[in-house]
Every structure is written in C-alpha cells, then in structure tokens.
C-alpha positions in Angstrom: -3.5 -81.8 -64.1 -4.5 -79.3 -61.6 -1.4 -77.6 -59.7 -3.4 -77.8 -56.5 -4.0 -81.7 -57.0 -0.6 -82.3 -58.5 1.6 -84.8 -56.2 4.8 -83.7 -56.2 7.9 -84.9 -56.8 10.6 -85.8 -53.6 13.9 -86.5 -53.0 13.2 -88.7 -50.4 10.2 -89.8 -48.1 9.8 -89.1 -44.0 10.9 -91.7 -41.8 14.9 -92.2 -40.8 15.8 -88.4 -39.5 16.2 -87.6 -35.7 13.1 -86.0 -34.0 13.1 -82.6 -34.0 14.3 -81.2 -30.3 11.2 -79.2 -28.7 7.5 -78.5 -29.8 8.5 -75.1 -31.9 5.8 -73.9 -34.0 6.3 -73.8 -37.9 4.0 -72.4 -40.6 4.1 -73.6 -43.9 2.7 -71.6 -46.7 2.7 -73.6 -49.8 -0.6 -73.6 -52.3 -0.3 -76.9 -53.8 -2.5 -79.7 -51.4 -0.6 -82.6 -51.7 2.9 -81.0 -50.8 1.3 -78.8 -48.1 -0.4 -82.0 -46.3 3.4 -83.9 -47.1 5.3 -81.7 -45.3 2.7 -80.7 -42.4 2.6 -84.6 -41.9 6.3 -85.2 -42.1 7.3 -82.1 -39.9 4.7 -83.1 -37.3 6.4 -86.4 -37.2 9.7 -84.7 -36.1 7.8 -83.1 -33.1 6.7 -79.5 -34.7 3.6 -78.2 -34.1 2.8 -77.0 -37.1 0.2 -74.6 -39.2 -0.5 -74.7 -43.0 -1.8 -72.1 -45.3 -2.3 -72.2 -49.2 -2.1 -68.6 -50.1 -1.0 -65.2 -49.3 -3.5 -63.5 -47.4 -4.2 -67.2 -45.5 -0.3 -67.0 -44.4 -1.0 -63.4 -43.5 -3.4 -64.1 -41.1 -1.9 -67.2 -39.7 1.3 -64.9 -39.2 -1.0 -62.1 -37.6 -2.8 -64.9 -35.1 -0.2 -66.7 -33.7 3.8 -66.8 -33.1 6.5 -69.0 -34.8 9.7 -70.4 -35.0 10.2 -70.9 -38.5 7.7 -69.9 -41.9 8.2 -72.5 -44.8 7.6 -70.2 -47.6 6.6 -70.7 -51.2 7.8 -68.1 -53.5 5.0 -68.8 -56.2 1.3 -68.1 -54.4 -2.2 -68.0 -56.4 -2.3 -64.6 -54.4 0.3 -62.9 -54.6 4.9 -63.2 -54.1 6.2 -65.3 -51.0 8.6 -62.8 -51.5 5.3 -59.9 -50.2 4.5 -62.0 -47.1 8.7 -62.3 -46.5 9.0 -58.5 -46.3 5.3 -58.2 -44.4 6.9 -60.8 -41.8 10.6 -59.3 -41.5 9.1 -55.8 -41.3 6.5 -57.1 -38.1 9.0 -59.3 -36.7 12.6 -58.4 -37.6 14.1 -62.0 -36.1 11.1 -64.3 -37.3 12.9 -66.9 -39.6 12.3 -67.7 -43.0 12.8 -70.5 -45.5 11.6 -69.7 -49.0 10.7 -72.9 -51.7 10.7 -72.7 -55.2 10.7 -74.7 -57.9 11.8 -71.6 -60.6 15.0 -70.7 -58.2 17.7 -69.0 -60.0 21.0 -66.9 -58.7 19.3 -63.7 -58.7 15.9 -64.8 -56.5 17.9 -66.2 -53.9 20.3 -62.9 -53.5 16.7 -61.0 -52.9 15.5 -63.8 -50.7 18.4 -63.0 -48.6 18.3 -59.6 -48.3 14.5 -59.5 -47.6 15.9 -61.4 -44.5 15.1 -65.0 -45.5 17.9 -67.3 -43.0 17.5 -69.6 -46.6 16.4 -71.0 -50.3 15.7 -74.2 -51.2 14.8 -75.8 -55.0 12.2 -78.0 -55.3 12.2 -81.3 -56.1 12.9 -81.1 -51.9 14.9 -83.1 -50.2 13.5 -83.0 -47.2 16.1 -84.2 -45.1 18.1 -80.9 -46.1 15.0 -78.7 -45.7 14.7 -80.2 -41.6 18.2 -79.4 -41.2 17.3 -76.0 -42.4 14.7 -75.5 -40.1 16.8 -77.0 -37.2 19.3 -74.5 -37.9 17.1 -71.1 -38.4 15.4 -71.9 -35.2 18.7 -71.7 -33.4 19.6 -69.0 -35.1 16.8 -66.7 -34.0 17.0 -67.9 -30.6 21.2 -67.0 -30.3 19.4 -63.6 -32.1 17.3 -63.3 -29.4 19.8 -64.3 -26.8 22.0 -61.4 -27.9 19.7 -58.7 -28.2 18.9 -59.3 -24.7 22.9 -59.9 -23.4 24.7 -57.7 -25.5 25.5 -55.3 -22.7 25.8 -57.7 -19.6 26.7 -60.9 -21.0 30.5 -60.9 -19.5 28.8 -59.9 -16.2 26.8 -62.6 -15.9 29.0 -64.9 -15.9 30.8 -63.6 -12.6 28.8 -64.1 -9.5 28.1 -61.1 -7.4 29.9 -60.2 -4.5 28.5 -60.9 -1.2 30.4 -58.9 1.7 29.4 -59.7 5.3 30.6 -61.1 8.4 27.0 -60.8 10.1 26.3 -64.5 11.1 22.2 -63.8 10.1 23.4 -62.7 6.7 25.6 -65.7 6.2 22.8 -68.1 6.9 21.0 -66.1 4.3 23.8 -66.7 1.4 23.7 -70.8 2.5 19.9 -70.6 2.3 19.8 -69.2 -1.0 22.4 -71.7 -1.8 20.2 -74.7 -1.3 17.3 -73.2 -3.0 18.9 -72.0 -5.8 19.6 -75.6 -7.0 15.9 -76.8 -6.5 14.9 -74.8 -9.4 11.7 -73.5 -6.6 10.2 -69.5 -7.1 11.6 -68.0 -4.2 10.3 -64.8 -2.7 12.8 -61.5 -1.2 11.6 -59.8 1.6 13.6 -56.7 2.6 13.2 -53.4 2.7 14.6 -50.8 -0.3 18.3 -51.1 -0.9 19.3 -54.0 0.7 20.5 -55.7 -2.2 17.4 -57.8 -3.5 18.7 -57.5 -6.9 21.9 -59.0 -5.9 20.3 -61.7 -4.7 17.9 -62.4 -7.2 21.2 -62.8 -9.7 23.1 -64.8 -7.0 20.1 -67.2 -7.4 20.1 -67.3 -11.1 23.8 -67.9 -11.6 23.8 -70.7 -9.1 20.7 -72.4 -10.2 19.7 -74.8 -13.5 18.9 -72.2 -15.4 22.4 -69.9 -15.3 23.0 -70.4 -18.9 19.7 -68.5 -19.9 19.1 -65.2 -19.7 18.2 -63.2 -16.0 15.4 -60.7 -16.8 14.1 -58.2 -14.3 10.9 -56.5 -14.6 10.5 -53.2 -11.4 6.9 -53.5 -11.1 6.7 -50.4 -9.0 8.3 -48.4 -11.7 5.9 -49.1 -14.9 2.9 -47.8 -15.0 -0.9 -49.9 -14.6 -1.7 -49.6 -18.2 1.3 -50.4 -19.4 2.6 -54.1 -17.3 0.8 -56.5 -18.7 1.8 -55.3 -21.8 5.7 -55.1 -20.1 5.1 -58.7 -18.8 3.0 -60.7 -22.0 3.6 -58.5 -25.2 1.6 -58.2 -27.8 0.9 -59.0 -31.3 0.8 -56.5 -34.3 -2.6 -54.7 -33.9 -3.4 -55.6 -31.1 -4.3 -51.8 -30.2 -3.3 -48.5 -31.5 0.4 -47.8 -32.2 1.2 -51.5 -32.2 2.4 -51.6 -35.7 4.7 -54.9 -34.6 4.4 -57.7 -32.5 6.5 -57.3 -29.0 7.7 -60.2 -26.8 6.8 -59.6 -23.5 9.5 -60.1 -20.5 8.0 -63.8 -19.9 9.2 -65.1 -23.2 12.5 -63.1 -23.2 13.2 -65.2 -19.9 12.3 -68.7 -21.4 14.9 -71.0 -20.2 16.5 -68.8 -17.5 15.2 -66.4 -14.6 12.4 -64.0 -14.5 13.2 -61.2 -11.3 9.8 -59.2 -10.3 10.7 -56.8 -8.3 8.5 -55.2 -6.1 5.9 -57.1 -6.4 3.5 -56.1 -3.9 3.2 -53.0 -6.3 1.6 -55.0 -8.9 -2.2 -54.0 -10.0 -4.4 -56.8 -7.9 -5.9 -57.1 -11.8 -2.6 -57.8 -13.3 -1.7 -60.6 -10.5 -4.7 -63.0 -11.6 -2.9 -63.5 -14.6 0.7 -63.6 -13.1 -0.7 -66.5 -11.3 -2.5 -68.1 -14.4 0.7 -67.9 -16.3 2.9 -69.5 -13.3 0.2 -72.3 -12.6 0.1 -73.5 -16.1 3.4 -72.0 -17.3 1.6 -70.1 -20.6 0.5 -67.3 -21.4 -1.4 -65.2 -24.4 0.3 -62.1 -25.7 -1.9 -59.3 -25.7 -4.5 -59.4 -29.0 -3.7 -63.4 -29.2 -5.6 -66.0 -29.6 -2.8 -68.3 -28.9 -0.7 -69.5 -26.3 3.1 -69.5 -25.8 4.8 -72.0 -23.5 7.0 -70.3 -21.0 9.4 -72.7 -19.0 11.3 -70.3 -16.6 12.7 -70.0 -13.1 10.5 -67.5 -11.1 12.0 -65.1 -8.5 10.2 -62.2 -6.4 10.9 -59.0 -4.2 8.8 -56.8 -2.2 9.9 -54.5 0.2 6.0 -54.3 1.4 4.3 -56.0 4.1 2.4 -59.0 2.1 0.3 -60.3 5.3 -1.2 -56.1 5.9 -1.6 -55.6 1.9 -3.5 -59.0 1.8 -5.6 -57.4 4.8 -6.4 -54.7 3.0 -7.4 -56.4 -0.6 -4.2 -55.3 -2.5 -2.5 -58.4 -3.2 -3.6 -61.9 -3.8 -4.1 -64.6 -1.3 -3.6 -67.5 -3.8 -0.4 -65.5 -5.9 1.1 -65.2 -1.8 1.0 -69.5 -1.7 2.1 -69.6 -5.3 5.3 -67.8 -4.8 5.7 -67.9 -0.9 6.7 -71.7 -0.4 10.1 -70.5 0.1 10.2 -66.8 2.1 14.1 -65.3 2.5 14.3 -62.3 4.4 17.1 -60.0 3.9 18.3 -58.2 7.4 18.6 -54.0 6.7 21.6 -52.4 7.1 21.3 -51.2 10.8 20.9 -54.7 12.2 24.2 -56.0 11.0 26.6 -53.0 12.1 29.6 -55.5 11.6 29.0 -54.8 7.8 29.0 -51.3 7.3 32.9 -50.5 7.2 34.1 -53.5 4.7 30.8 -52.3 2.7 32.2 -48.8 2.7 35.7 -49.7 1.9 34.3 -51.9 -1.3 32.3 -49.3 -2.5 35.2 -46.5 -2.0 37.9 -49.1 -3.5 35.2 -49.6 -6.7 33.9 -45.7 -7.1 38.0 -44.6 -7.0 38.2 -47.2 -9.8 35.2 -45.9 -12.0 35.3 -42.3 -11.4 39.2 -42.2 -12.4 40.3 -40.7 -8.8 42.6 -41.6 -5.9 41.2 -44.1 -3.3 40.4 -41.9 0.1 40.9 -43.2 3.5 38.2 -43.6 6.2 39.5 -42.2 9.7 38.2 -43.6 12.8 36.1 -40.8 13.3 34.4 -41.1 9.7 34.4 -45.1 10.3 32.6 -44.6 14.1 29.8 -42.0 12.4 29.0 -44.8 9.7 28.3 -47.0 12.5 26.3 -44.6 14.4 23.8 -43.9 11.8 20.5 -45.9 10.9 20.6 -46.5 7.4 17.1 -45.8 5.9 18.3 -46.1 2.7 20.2 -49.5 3.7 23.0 -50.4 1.6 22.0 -48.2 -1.7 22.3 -45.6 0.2 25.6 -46.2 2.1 26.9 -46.8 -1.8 25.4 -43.5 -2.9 27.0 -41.7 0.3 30.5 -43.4 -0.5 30.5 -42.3 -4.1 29.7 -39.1 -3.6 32.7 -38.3 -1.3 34.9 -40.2 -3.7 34.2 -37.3 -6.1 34.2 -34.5 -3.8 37.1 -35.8 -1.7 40.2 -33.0 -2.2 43.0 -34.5 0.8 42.6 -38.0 0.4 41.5 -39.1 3.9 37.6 -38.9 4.3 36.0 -37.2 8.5 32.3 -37.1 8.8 32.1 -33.9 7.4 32.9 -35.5 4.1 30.7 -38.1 4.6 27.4 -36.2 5.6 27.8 -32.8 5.2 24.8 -30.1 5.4 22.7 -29.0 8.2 21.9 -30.8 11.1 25.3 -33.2 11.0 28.9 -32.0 12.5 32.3 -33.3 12.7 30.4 -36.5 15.7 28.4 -37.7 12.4 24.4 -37.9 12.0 22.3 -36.2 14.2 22.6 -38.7 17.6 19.3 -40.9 18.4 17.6 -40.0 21.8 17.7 -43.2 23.8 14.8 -42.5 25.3 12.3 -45.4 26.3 14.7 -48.0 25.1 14.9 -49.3 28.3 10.7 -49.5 28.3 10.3 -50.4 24.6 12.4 -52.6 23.6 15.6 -52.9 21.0 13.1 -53.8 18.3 10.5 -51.2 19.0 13.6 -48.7 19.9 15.4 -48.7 16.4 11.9 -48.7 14.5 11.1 -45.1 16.1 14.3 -43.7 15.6 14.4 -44.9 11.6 11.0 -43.6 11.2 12.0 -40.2 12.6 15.1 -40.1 11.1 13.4 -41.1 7.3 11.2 -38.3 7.9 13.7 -35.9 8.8 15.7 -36.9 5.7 12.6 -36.6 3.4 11.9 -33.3 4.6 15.2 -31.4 4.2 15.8 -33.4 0.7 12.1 -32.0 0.0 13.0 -28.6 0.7 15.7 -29.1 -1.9 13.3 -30.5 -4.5 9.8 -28.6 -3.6 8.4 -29.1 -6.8 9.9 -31.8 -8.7 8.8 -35.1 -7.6 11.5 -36.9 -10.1 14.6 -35.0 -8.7 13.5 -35.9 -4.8 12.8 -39.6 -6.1 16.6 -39.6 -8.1 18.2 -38.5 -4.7 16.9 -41.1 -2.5 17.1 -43.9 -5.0 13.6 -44.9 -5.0 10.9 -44.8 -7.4 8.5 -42.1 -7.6 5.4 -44.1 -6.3 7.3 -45.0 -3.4 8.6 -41.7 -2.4 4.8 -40.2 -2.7 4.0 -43.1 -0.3 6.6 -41.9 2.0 5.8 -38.4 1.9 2.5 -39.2 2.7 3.2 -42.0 5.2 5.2 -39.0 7.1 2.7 -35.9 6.1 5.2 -34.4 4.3 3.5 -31.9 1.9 
C-alpha cells in the first residue's frame, strides 16, 4: 500500500470535543493524504482556520507566507526531518509553537524535540482528543509568552491607575469625560499641547475600559522615522527586505486585545495614514512582505499636539482618518490656564523626585510657590516636573526660593522674567497669554540654543521634545 494513500489508524473519530475558542491559524505538515485531510477536516470543525502541507519545503513556504498559532508537525517527511523545519521555524520565530507527530517516537526523539523548542510530542496512533488539548494549550502558551515579553517591566504598574492631581473645575470635567468614554470601548482622540499629560491619559483610558486586562502599547509617531513606521506599526515577515532575517510583529498585533496609544499623530507620513485607516475600518492588516492578513481587535486611542483642522488645510493629514478617529475629541487644558494646579503638582513631583533620587524632601517658600504661578508654562506640566527634579538634586538647605527654581540669566529672586501687560486690555485674555507664551518659548529656545549650538539631540533632551519638533520650533521662531 502506498504511504501517501494509507488510511491511518485513530484512537478516536471528530465529533464530541468543545469548539475550539477563536479562529487561530494552524498549519499541519504531515505527508500522508488521508491523515492530512483527517485532521484539517477535524480541526476546522473546532473553529481553526487551518493550512496543510505534505512535505518539507511545502511547510517551509506555508511558514514563510503566512503567520500561525500552532504548526502540527510530522517528524518523518519525503523531504527532509520535521525536526529541520522545527529549528528553521524556532530560529525565525522564537515563540511560534510546535507539536511534533510520529509514529517511531522513542525517549531520546522527544528530549531533542523539546530542546529544538517544540511546546510537545505526540505518538501516532493519535488520539485526537489529546492532540486538541495540545493545541489548546500551546496557543495559550505563546500568547502568556507574548504577554510577558511585552509586560515584563511595567506589568505591576499597570495595574495601578495613574494619578490625576487637580482642583481646576475644566480639568475635572475632563477626568468624568474620559470616564464615560473609556467604558464604551470608542477610539478617542487627545488634543493638547506637549507635556500636558496625554500619556497619562491615554493609560487612564486603558485601565478603565474593556480592554484593561490586555496589554497598553504606545507607538510616538513623531519620534520614528518615515521609512521605518509602517514597519513599527505592521511588522514584517522573514525576507520581506534586506536584513529581515526574522519575521517581526508589528505594534498592532502586540496590542490585540488591549489598547493601542498613537501618539502624535498629526506627525504621521499622509502615505502611512491610508493604511492606519484601512486597518481601523476593517480591523486587519498585512505585515510587510505578506500576502496574508492578521485580525487585529484592539481599542484605539490618539494624541496630537497639532492643529488637525490647519494640517488638513494644508494636505498633511487625512480628511477621512480625522472622522475615523475624531467622533470623540477631548481637549486637555495647558498648564497656564489652570493656575490652581501648579503648587499641588509641584509638591507631588518634589514629594516623588526626594523619593527616587534618595534625598531629603525640600520645602517650597511663598516666594518660590508665587514665581511658579507667575510663569507661563511652555513646557506645561513635563516641564514643571523636569524643573522640580532638578532642584531636588541640587537643593543644599532644604527649603527651595526662586533662585532654586529658575536660576540663570534673565530670572532673579521675583521668578521668570515678568510679562508686559501691554494690550491686554485691547486684545483680549486669550489673545494676551498666546503672545506672551510665544515670546517667552522663543526666549527659552534661544538661550537653551546658545547652550547647545550644534547639537540638535542635546537641545531636544533639554526641552523634552522630540527632535522634529524642536527644528519646527526653531524655525517657527527663526531661531538659527
């Protein structure tokens, strides 16, 4: 009898087991036809979408084309070992699960089966009721894998939700807004300018939402380069261009089941958002060299600190991503229009950099607290954070003046350098505080400049913003 054509022998038949939960991909290498079509049919019964190959090189190229939850391996191909294609597959794909099938098992096969990386060995005759169980339980054993690659250094973090100190009544209605719409499970989209805590928010929404037991991913699309996002956001598979010697799961997939953060979104090339909003309208996407699709069920949230309506105007950003992730707009009020903030704020961060930097917890005098109020806050709250930490360190009496707090030229023992109030009366509040921050970010960009005259990634590490955006706001304010 021919091998190919041989029907072979099973424990039992499919039928009684539970479904299998999910549509996870399996591939099933196995060269003999009957068994191959057996278990293809019985494990698409139990809700696997599954691939079959009958040799080596076929399961090679199956393995190349697509992505899986669990191989079913023979150990015996026409072609070539199960045990070649286990070390090809472990070597792309270090958590891609294996389950090899013999009918010649001994001891010593199933010790090298294990150390190639195979999750398990099973004898033929199969029972096939143990060999679903088996696949139920490698599949949830890459994904806890996956889980803790990702976690492994914020995981007791996450669970705590971040601290929201205010007692500015606009701020307030902020947290209860995000509140509401963090249960709905809706993308939601952060307006605010740099350092006023989008992060914080964007995690506040995850942890209070469906999906706070998956994982909170955060992609800074102002910080990785044009050439290199889609890769960031879609991954790849192996060769799918020069250097990719193993297949890379992009930041969509890593997010599956919890929330995916894009920050600074109105950064993002106008190419690269036609297939952000292909992959949020039908919730796919294709790693880069694929010809397949992966399903990606997560919970979408956005920042900008940009102007949408004038980069719209000008061609640089989507109409139709704005209405996909728009429906529900928050924005987060800066610094200098909730003044009621800045001294808890200040106390936090002095109370938390004492604690991390080892050293005794300074006092704010009235003075110190009455400059803090006075000044404008380009920087927003990063910056008041960066300010308090430094005088933490530098601090030597253990009570902190506004010398301490902004020392250099052009400040003195009053604070910052005082805003003219000219025209407020004829301009406006509004139109007011807008001059004076634009006058006082240029001021601070040009003396932190002079400090940094050639080195774009020491000026960008002092204010706390990327380097694209700090060229933008040298040349927004002609600054050389």
């Amino acid at each position: 009898m021919n091998r190919a054509d041989e029907h072979p022998p099973l424990k039992n038949r499919p039928g009684s087991d539970p479904p299998a939960p999910g549509a996870s991909r399996v591939l099933v290498v196995e060269d003999r036809t009957a068994l191959r079509q057996m278990l293809t049919e019985y494990l698409t019964g139990k809700g696997y979408e599954v691939d079959a190959a009958g040799g080596l090189q076929e399961g090679l190229a199956r393995f190349h084309g697509a992505r899986y939850h669990m191989i079913v391996l023979d150990l015996k191909l026409p072609d070539g070992s199960g045990m070649e294609l286990l070390r090809t597959v472990r070597q792309a794909e270090p958590t891609q699960p294996v389950i090899l099938m013999t009918a010649y098992g001994s001891i010593e096969e199933s010790v090298q089966a294990i150390k190639y990386g195979a999750v398990d060995f099973i004898q033929k005759p199969l029972n096939l009721a143990q060999l679903y169980a088996l696949i139920q339980r490698g599949i949830e054993f890459r994904r806890l894998e996956d889980e803790v690659l990702l976690y492994r250094e914020e995981f007791r973090e996450a669970r705590k939700l971040p601290l929201l100190i205010s007692r500015n009544p606009a701020m307030e209605a902020v947290a209860r807004q995000l509140q509401r719409m963090a249960a709905t499970g809706a993308t939601i989209l952060l307006l605010g300018e740099s350092g006023t805590g989008k992060e914080l928010f964007a995690r506040t929404i995850h942890l209070l939402s469906p999906q706070s037991a998956g994982p909170f991913v955060e992609v800074n699309c102002a910080a990785i380069p044009e050439t290199l996002i889609e890769n960031e956001l879609f991954g790849h598979v192996k060769g799918a261009y020069t250097g990719a010697e193993s297949a890379m799961k992009g930041k969509f997939e890593l997010a599956v089941g919890g929330t995916l953060f894009l920050d600074e979104i109105g950064d993002m090339p106008v190419g690269v958002q036609a297939k952000l909003l292909k992959a949020l309208e039908e919730k796919r996407i294709s790693p880069i060299g694929g010809t397949f699709q992966v399903t990606v069920d997560v919970r979408i949230v956005v920042a900008t600190n940009r102007d949408l309506e004038a980069e719209m105007a000008e061609g640089r950003f989507r109409r139709d991503l704005f209405f996909r992730i728009g429906q529900f707009t928050v924005r987060i009020p800066p610094l200098r229009e909730r003044p009621e903030d800045i001294q808890p704020l200040a106390e936090h961060f002095l109370r938390e950099a004492a604690a991390r930097f080892g050293r005794p917890l300074p006092a704010l005098d009235a003075a110190a607290v009455q400059a803090l109020e006075r000044y404008a806050w380009p920087g927003n709250v990063r910056e008041l954070k960066n300010l308090v930490e430094r005088a933490v360190i530098v601090d030597d009496d253990g009570r902190l003046d506004p010398d301490d707090l902004f020392p250099g030229p052009g400040r003195s023992a009053a604070g910052p350098v005082q805003a003219s109030l000219d025209g407020l009366d004829r301009i406006g509040l509004d139109a007011w505080l807008q001059r004076e921050q634009a006058a006082l970010e240029r001021e601070a960009l040009a003396r932190l400049r002079a400090r940094h005259p050639a080195d774009l990634p020491g000026l960008a590490a002092a204010l706390g913003l990327t380097e694209a955006e700090t060229a933008r706001r040298l040349k927004r304010h002609r600054i050389s």
